[in-house]
N, C-alpha and C positions, 0 to 999 in steps of 0.2 A: 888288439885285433879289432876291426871293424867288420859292419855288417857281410861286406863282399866277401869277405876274407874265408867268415865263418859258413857265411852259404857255399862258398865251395868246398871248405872241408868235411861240410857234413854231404855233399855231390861225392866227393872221394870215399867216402866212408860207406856210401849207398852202391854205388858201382858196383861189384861183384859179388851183390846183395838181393835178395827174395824182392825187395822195396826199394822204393824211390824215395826220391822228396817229392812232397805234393805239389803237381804238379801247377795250383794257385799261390801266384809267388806272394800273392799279398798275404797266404797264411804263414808263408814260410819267413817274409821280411820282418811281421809281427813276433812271431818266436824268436827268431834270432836279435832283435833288439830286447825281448824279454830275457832273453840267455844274459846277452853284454850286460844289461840292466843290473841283473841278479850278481853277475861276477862285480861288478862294481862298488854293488852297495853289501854284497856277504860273501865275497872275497873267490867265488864260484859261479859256474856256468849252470844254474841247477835249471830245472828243466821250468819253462816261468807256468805251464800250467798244475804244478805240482806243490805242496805247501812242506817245507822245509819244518823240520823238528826241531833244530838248533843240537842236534847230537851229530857232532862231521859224521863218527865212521857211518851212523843209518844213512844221512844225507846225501855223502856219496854216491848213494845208488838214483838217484835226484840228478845227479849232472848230467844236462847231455847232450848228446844224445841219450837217456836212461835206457834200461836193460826193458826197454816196452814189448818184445817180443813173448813176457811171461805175464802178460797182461791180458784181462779177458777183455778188454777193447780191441786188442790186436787179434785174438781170434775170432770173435764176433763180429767185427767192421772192417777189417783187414788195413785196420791204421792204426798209428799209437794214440797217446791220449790227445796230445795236443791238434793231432793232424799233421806234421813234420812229416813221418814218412807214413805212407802206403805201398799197399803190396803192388807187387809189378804181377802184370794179367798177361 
């Protein structure tokens, strides 16, 4: 998958969603080659501002888009860790 491929899937994923993708693409092009990055060299899409344990099943919750909605960045900033999405206003 390349970079295009992946920013639209996470557009499709955000669509009928509280949040968007941030709407500065250069946050969003930097992640999303951090994602491919990470799938390349540890066989996963883990989320690149997040540090991998080397345990898959914790990891897991690492891929992502991750589960950043239970994250106190997301209720306090109205965005996940990385910046990826933001809440729609």
């Amino acid at each position: 998958m390349d970079k295009k491929k992946l920013i639209a899937v996470w557009e499709k994923f955000a669509e009928k969603n509280d949040f968007k993708l941030n709407p500065n693409i250069e946050i969003v092009e930097m992640v999303a080659e951090g994602a491919l990055n990470n799938e390349k060299n540890h066989g996963m899409k883990y989320c690149p501002c997040r540090v991998s344990s080397g345990d898959f099943e914790k990891d897991l919750l690492l891929v992502c888009p991750c589960n950043f909605r239970i994250q106190k960045t997301w209720a306090e900033k109205g965005e996940c860790w990385c910046s990826l999405f933001v809440k729609r206003k």
